[in-house]
Backbone bond lengths (Angstrom), bond angles and torsions (degrees), N, CA, C in turn:
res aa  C-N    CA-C-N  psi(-1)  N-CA   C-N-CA  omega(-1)  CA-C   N-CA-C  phi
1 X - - - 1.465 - - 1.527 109.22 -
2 X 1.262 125.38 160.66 1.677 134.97 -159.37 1.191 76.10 -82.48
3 X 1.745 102.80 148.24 1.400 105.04 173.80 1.898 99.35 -96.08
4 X 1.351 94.90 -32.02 1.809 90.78 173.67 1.220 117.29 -70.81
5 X 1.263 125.92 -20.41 1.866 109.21 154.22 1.255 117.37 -73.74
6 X 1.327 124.57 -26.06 1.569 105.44 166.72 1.737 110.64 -66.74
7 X 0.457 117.35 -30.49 1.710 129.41 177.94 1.427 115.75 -67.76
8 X 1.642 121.36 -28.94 1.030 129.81 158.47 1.473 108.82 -68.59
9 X 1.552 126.33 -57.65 1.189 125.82 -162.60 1.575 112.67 -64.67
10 X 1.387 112.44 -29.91 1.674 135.76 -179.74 1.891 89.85 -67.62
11 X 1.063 143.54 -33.06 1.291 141.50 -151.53 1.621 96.14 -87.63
12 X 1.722 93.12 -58.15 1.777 113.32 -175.55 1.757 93.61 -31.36
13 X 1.426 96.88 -87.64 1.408 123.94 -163.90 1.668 98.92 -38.49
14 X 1.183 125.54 -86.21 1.108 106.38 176.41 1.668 145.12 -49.64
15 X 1.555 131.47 -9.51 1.642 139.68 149.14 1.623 113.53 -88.69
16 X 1.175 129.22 -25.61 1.866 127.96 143.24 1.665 79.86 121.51
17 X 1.181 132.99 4.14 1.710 107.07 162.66 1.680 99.42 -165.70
18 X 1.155 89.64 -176.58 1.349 116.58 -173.08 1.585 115.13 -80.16
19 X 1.193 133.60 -23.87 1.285 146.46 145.94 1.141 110.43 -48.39
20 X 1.337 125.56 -78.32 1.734 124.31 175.22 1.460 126.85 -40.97
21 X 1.481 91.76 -29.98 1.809 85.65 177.08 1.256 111.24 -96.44
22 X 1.301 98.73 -0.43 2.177 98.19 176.27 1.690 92.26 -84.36
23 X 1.164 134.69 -25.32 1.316 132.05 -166.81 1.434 92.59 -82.05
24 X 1.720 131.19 -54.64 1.031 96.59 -155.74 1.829 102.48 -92.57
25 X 1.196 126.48 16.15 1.700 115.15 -163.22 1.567 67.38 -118.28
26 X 1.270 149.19 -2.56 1.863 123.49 174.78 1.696 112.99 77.00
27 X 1.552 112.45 28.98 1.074 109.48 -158.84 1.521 81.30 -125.22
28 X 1.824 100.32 -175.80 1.574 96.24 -168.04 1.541 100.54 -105.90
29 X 1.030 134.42 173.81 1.797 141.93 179.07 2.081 70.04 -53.71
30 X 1.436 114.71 -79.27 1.485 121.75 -136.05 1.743 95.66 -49.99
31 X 1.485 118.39 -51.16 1.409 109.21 163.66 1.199 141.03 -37.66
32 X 1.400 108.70 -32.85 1.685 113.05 177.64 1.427 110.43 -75.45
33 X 1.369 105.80 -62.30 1.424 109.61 179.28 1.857 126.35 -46.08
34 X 1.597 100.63 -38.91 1.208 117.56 166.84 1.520 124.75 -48.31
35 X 1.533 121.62 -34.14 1.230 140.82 160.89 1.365 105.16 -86.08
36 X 1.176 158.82 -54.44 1.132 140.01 -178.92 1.801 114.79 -55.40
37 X 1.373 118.87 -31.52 1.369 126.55 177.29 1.442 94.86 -71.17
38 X 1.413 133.59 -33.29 1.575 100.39 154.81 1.119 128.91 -142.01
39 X 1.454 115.77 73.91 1.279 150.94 113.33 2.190 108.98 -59.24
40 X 0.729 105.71 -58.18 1.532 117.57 -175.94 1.767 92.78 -75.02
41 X 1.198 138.73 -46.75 1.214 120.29 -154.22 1.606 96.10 -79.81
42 X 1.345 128.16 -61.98 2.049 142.76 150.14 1.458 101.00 0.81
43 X 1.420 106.15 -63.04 2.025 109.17 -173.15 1.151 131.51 -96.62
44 X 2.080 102.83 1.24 1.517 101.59 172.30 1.548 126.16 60.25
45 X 1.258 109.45 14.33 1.527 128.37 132.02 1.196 144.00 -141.23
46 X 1.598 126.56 -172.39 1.066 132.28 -156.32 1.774 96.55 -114.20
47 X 1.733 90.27 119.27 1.909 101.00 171.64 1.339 106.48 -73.34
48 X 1.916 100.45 -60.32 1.478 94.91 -159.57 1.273 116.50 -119.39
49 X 1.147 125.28 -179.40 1.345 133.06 -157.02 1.476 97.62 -123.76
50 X 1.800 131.24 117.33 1.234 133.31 -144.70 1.732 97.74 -134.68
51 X 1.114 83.68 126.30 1.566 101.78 -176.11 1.333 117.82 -125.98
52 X 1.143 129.24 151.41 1.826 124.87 -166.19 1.979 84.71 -51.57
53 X 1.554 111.64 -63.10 1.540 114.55 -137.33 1.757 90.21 -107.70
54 X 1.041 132.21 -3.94 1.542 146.40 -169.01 1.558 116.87 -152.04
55 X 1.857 104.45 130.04 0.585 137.20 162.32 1.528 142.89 -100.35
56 X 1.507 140.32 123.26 1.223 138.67 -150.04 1.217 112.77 -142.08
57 X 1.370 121.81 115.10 1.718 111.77 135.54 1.593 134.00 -18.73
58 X 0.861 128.53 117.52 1.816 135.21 167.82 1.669 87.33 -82.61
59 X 1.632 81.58 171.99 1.401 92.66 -175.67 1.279 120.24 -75.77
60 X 1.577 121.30 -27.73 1.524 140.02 152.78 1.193 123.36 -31.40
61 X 1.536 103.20 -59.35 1.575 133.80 162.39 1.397 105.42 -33.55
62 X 1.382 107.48 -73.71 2.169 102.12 -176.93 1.175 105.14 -52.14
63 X 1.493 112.90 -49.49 1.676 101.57 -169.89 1.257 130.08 -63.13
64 X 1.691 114.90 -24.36 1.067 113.17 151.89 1.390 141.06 -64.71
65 X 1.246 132.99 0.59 1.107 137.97 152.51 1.485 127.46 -55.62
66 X 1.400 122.07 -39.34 1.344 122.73 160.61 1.895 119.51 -53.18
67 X 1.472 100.22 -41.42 1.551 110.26 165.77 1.600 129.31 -50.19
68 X 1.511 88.96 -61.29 1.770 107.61 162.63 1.608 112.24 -35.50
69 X 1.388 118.24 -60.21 1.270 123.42 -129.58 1.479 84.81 -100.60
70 X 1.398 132.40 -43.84 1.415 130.39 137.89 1.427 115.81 -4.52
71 X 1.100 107.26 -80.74 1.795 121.95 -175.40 1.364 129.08 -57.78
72 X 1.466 104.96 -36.73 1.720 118.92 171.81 2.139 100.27 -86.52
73 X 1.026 108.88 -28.49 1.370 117.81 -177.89 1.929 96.83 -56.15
74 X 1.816 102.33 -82.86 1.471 96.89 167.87 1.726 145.00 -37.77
75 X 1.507 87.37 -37.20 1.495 88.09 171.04 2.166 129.55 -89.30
76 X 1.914 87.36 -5.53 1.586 104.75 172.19 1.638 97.19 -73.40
77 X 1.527 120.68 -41.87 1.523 111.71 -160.89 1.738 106.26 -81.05
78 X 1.625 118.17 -28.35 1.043 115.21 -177.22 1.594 115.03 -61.60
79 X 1.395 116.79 -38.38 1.281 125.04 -161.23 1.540 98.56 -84.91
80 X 1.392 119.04 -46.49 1.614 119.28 170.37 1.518 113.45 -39.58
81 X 1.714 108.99 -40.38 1.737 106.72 -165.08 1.527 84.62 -76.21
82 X 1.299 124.64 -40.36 1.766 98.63 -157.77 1.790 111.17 -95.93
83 X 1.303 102.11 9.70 1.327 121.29 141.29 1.290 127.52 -48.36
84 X 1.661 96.07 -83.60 1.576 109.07 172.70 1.413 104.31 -26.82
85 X 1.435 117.56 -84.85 1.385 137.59 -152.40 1.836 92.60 -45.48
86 X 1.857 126.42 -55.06 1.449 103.39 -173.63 1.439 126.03 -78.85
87 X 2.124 108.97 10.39 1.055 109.93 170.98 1.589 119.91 -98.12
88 X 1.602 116.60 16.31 1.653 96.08 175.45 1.777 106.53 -98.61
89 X 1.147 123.71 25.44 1.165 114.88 161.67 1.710 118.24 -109.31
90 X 1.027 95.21 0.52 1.642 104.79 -164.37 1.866 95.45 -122.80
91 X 1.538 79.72 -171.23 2.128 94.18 -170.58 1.615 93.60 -97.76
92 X 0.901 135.65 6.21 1.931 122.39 171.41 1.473 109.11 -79.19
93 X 1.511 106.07 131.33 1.291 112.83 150.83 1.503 103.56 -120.38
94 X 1.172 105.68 130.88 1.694 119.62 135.52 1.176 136.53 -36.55
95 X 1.498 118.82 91.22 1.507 125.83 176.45 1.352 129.75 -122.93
96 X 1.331 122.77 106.28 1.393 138.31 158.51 1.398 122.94 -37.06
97 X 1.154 130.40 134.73 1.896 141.01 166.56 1.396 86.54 -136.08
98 X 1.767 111.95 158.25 1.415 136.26 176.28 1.369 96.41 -114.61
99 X 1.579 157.06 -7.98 0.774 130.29 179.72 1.712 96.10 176.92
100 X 1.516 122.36 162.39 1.514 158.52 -167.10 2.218 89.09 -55.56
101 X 1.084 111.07 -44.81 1.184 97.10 178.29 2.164 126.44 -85.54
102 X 1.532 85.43 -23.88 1.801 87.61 172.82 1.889 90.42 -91.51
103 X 1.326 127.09 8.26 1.656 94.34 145.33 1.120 130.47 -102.69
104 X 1.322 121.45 -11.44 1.786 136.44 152.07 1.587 87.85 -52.12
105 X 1.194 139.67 -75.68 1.799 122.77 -178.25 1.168 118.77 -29.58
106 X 1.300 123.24 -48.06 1.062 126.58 176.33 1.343 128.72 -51.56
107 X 1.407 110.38 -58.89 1.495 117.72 172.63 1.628 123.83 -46.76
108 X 1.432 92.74 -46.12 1.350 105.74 168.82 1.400 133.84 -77.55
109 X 1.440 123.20 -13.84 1.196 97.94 157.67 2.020 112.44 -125.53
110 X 1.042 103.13 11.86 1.698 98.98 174.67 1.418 97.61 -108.53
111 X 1.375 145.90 22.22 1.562 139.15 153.63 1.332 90.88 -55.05
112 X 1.985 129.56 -78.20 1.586 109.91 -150.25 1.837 99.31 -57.75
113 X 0.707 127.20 -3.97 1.615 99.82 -177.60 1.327 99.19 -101.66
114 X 1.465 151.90 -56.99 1.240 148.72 163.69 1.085 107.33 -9.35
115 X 1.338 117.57 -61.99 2.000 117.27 178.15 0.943 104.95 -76.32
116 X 1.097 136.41 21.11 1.504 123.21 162.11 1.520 101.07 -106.81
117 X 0.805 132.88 -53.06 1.374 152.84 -172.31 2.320 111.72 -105.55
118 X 1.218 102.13 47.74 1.649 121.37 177.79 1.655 94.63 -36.22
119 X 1.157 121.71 -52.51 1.640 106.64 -153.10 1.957 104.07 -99.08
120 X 1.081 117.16 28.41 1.335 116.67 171.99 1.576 103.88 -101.36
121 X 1.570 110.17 123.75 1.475 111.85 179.89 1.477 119.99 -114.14
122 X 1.418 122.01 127.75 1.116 145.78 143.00 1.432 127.23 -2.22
123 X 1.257 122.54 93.12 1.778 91.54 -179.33 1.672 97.09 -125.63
124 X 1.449 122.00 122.22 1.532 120.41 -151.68 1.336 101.96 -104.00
125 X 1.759 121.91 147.90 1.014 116.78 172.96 1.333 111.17 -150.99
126 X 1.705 117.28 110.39 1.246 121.96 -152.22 2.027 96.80 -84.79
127 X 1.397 103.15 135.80 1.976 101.38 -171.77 1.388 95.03 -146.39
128 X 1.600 138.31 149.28 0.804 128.14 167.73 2.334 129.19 -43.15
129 X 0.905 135.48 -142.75 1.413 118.92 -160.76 2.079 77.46 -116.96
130 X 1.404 117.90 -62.49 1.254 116.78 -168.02 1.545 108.57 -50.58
131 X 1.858 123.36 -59.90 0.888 141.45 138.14 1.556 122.87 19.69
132 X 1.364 110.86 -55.35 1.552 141.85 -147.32 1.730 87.30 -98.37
133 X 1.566 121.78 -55.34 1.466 128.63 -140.83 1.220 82.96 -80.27
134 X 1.950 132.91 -42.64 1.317 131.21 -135.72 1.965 80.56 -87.89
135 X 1.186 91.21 -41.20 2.070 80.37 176.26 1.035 112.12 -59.37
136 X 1.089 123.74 -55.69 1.878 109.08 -171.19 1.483 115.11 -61.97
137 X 1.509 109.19 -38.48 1.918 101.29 166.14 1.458 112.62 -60.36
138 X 1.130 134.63 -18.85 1.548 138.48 178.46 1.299 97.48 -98.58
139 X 1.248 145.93 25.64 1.645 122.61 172.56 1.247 123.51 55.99
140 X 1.466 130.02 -3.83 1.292 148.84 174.92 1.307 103.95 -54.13
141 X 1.498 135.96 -60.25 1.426 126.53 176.16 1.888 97.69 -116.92
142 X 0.987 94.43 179.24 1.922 126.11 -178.27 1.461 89.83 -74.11
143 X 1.395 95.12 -101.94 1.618 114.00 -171.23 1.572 118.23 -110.74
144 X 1.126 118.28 158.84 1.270 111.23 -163.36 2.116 100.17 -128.55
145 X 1.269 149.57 170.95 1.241 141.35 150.05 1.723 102.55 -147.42
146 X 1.355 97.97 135.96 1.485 124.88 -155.45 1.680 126.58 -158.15
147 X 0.988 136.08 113.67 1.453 155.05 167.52 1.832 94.85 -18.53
148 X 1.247 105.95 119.16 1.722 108.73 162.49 1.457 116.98 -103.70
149 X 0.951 165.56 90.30 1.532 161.70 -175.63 1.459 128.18 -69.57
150 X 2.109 106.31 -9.08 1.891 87.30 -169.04 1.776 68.58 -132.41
151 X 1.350 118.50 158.84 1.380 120.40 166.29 1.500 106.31 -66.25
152 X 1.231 115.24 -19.93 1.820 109.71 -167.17 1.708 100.22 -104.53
153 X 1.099 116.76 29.85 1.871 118.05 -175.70 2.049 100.53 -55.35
154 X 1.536 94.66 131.10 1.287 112.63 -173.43 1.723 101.07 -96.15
155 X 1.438 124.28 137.79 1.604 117.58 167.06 1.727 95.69 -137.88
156 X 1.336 84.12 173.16 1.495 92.76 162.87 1.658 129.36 -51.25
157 X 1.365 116.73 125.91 1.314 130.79 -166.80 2.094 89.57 -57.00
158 X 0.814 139.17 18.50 1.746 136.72 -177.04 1.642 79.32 -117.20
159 X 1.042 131.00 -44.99 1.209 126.78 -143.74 1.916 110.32 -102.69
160 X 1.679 94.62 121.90 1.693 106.20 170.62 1.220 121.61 -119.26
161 X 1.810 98.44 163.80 1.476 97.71 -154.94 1.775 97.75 -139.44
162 X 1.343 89.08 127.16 2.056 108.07 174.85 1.776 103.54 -101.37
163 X 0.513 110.50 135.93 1.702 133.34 -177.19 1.307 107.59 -114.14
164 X 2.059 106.83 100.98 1.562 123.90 -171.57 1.572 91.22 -100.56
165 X 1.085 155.88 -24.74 1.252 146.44 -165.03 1.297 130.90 -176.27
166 X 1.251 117.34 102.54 1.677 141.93 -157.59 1.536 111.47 -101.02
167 X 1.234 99.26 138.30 1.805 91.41 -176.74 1.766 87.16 173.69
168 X 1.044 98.85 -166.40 1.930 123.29 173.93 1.158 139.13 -131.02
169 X 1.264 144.38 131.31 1.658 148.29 -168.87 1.211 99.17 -46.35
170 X 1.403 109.42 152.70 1.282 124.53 179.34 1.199 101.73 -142.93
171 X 1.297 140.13 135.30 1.839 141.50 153.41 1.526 114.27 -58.12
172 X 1.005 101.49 123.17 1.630 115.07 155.76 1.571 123.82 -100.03
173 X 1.626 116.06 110.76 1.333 110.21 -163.40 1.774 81.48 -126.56
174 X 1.680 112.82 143.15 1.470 132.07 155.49 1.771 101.77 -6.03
175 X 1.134 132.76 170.52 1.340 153.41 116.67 1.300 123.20 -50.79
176 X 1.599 104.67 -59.66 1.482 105.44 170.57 1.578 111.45 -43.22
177 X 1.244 114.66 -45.14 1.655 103.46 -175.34 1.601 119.47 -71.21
178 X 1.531 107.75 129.33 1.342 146.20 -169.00 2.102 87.18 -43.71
179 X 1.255 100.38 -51.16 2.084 87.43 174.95 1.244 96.48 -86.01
180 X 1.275 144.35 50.16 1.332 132.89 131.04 1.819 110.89 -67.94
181 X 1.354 105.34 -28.00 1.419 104.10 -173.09 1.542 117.98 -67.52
182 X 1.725 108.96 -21.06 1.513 104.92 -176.87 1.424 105.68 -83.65
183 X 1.453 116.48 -175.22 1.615 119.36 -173.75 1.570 96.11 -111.08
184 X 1.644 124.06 -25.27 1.352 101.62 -165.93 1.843 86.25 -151.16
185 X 1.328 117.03 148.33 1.279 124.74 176.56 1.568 120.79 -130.48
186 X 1.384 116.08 158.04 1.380 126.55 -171.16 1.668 95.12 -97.12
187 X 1.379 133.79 157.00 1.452 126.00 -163.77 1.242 108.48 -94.05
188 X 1.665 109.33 -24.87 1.644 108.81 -162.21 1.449 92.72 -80.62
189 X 1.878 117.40 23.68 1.605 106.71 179.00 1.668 103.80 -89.16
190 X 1.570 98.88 -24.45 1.498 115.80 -177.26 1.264 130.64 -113.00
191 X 1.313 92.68 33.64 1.719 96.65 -165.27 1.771 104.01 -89.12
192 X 1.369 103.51 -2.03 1.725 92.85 -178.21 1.699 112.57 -103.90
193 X 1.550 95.76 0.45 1.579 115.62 153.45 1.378 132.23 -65.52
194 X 1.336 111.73 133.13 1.718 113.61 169.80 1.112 129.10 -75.41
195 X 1.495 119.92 118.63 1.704 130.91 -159.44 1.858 85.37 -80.42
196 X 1.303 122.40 135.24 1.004 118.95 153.23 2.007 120.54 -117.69
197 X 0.559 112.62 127.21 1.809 135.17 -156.54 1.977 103.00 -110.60
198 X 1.094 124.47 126.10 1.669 133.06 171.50 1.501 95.67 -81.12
199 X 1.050 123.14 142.28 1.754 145.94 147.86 0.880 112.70 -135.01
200 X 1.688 134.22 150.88 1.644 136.76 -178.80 1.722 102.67 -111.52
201 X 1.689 98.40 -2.71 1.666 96.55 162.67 1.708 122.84 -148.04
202 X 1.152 119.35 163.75 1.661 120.72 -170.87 1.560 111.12 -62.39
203 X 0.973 118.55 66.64 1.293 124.37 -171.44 2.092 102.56 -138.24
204 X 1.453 89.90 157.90 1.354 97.91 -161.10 1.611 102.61 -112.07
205 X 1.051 130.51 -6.57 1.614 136.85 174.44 1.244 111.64 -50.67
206 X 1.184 125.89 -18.20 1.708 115.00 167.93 1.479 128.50 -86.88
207 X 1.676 100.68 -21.33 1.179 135.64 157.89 1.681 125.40 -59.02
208 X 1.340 79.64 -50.31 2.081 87.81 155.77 1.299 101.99 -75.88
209 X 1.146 126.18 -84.66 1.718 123.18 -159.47 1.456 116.98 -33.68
210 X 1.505 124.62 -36.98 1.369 126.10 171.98 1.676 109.68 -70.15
211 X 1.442 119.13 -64.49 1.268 116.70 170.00 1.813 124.65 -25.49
212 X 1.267 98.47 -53.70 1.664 110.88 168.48 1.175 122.15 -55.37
213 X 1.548 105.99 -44.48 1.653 116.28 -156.24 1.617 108.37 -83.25
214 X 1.373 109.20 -34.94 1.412 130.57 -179.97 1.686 119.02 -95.27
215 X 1.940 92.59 24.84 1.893 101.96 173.43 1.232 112.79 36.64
216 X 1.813 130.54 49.93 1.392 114.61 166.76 1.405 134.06 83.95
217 X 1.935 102.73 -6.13 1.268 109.21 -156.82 1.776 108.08 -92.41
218 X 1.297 100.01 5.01 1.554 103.66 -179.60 1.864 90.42 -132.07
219 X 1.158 112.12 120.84 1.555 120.68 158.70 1.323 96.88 -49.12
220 X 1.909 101.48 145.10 1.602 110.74 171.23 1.392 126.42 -68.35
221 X 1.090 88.45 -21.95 1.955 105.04 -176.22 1.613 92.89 -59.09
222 X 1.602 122.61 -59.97 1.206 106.43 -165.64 1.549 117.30 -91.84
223 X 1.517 109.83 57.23 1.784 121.80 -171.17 1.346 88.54 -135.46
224 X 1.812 118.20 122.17 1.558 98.04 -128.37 2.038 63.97 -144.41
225 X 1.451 106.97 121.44 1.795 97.16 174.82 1.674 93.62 -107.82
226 X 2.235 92.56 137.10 1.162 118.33 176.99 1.317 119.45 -110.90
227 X 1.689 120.30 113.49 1.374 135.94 168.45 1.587 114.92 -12.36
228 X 1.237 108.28 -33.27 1.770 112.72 -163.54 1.080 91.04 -147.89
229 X 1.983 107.44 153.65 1.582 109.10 168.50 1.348 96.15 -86.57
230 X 1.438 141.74 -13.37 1.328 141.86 -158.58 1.589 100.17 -94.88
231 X 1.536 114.98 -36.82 1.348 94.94 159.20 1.401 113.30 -84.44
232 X 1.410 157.95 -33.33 1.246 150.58 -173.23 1.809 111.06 -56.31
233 X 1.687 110.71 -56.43 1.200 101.20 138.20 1.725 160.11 20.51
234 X 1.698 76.70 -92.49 1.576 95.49 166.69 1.456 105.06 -63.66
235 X 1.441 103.04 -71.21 1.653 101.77 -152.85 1.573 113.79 -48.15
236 X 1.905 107.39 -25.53 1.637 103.72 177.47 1.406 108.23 -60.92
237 X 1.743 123.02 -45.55 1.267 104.53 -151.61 1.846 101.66 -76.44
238 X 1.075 111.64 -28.88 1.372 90.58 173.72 2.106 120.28 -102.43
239 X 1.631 94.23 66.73 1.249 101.74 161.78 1.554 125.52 75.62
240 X 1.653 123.86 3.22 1.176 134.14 -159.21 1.496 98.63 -93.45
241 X 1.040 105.33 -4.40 2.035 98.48 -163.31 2.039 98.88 175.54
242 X 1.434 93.25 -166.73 1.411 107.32 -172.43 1.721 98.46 -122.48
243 X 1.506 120.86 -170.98 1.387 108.22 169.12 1.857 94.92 -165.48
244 X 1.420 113.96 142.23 1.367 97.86 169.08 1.579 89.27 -109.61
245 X 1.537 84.24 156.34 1.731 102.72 -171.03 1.867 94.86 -133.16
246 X 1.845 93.86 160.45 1.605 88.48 163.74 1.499 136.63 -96.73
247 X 1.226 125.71 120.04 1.510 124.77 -164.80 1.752 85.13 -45.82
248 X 1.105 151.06 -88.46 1.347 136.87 -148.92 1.841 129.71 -28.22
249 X 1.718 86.42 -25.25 1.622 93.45 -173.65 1.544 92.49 -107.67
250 X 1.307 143.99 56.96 1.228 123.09 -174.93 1.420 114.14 -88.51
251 X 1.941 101.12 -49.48 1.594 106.63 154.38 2.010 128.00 -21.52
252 X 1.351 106.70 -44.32 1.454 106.22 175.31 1.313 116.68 -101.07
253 X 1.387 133.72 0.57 0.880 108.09 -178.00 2.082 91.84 -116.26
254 X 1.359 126.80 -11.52 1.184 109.90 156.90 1.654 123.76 -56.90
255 X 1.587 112.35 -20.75 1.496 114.06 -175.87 1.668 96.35 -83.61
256 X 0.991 132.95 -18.62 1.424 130.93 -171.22 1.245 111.38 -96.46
257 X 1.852 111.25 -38.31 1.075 104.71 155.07 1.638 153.89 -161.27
258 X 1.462 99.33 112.49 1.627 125.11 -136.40 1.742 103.40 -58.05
259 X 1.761 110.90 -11.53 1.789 106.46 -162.15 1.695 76.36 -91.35
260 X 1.384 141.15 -15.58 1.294 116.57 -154.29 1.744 111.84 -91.31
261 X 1.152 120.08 147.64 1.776 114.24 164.63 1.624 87.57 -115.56
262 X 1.903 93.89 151.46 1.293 113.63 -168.44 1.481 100.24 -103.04
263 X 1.348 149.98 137.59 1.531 134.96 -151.08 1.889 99.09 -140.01
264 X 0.934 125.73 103.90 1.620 127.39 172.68 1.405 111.68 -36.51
265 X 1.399 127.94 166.76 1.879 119.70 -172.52 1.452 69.19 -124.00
266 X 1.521 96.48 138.58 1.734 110.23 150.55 1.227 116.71 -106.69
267 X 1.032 130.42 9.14 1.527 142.59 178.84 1.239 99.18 -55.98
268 X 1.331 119.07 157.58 1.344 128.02 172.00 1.545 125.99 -113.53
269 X 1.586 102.86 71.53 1.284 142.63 -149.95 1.385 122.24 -152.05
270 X 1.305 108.61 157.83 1.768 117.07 -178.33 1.138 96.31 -74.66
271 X 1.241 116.35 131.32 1.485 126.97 152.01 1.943 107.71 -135.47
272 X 1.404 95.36 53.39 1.541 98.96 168.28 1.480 100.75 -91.37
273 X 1.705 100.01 153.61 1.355 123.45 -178.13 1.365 98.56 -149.84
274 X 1.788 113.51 129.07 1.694 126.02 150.29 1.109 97.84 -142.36
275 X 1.731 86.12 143.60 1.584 105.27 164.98 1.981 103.83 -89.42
276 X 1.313 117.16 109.21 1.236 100.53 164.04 1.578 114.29 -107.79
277 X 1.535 101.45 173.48 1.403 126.86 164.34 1.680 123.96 -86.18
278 X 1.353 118.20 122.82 0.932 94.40 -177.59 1.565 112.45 -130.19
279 X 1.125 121.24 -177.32 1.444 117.17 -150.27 1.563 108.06 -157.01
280 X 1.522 135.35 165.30 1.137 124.98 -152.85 2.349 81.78 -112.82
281 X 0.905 131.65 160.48 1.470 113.87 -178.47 1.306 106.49 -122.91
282 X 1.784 109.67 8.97 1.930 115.51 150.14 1.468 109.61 -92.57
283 X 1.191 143.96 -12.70 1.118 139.31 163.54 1.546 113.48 -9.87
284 X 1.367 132.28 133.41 1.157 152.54 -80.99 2.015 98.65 172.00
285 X 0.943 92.13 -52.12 1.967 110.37 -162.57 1.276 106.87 -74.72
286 X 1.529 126.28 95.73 1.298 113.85 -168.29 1.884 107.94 -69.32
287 X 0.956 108.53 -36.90 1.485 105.86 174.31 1.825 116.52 -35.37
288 X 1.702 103.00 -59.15 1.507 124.76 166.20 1.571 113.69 -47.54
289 X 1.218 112.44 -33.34 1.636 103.31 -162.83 1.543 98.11 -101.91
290 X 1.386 107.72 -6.57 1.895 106.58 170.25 1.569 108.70 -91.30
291 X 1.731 108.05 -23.47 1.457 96.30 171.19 1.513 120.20 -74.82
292 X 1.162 101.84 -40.91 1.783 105.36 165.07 1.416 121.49 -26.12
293 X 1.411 96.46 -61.89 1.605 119.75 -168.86 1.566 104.63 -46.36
294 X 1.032 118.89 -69.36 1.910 122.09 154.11 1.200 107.91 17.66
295 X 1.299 118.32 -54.53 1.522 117.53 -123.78 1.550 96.64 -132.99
296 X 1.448 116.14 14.21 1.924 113.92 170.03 1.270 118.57 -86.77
């Protein structure tokens, strides 16, 4: 089966139609759909449920997503290993981000070394955060950059960690909302609010990590994971939910987004946040182990 129609169908399902994923894969509505008609015609059923103005998952449809993501999963690690292997003679490393804000990290702190080093290239591969760690203990990617949440975060004994940007959670609540007016809030003010959280897969670990991190003070039911930060985003600034954000990126994410106020926790609680880098600590790649070096 095409691995870029599974990749299409993985896109669908996760932005909620067929429009959105023509926007973000650069393809046309008639292209997407065109591949999904055979995707469905190949497996002899029906994913989605087609409506002049709406589009849907069947119940087949969800379940196939675990299949999909299976299939593009195996064929992401195969191509990474024979990656790896034609990148230790050359300037590519393999690098992982979990999400739209650890690649704003990125920019910002591997520019001074890029100019130092112009002809070393980038090859990016966006994976969920757990996703990301289990590759770099497998040699699957180089380096990886990813959201840390407890100062004491445990990984695999293969696996090391550089710390590009340190700081603490912050809430992002609407404008429209009446505590937009304060500068800093206590949680049990928002605890009957819906935490909404980004993941790039159906997984509930962010859902734990907030539940934990925030001592209980938000029921799990209302720890709510969003397909996109651009939709999670949205729905905060106009009043749908809450959002924790990282004080380090506040500069970019006030330009992205102007309805939100950023609110201090007075709780008497962790609210540490790093984005680190992480790295395999058998590494092999002298190119890789000088980019590391950068960063002690």
């Amino acid at each position: 089966m095409d691995i870029n129609k599974m990749r299409t169908f993985l896109t669908i399902a996760k932005y909620g139609s067929f429009r959105a994923a023509s926007e973000k894969l650069f393809l046309s509505p008639r292209a997407v759909s065109k591949q999904m008609d055979q995707i469905e015609n190949e497996l002899g059923v029906k994913l989605f449920n087609r409506q002049k103005n709406n589009t849907s998952l069947t119940n087949i449809g969800e379940e196939f997503i675990v299949t999909a993501q299976d299939i593009v999963n195996n064929y992401t690690d195969a191509f990474n290993k024979i990656q790896m292997e034609s990148a230790s003679d050359s300037n590519k490393i393999l690098l992982g981000f979990s999400s739209q804000n650890q690649a704003t990290v990125i920019q910002q702190t591997f520019e001074p070394v890029l100019k130092k080093r112009p002809e070393l290239r980038l090859e990016m591969r966006e994976e969920s955060g757990k996703r990301l760690i289990a590759m770099v203990a497998a040699k699957k990617l180089h380096l990886a950059v990813t959201p840390e949440y407890a100062e004491e975060a445990t990984y695999s004994p293969d696996v090391g960690v550089k710390k590009l940007l340190t700081g603490k959670m912050v809430v992002g609540i609407s404008k429209l909302d009446p505590l937009s007016e304060l500068d800093s809030i206590d949680l049990e003010q928002l605890k009957d609010r819906l935490v909404l959280y980004y993941n790039n897969s159906e997984s509930t670990y962010l859902q734990d990590v907030f539940f934990k991190k925030y001592d209980g003070i938000f029921e799990k039911k209302h720890i709510k994971r969003v397909s996109s930060i651009e939709q999670r985003d949205l729905l905060i600034s106009f009043g749908r939910g809450i959002g924790f954000y990282p004080e380090p990126l506040q500069p970019a994410e006030k330009l992205r987004n102007p309805m939100l106020k950023f609110l201090t926790i007075t709780n008497n609680i962790s609210t540490y946040y790093s984005s680190v880098l992480l790295y395999n600590k058998k590494e092999d790649n002298p190119i890789v182990r000088e980019f590391i070096s950068n960063f002690d």
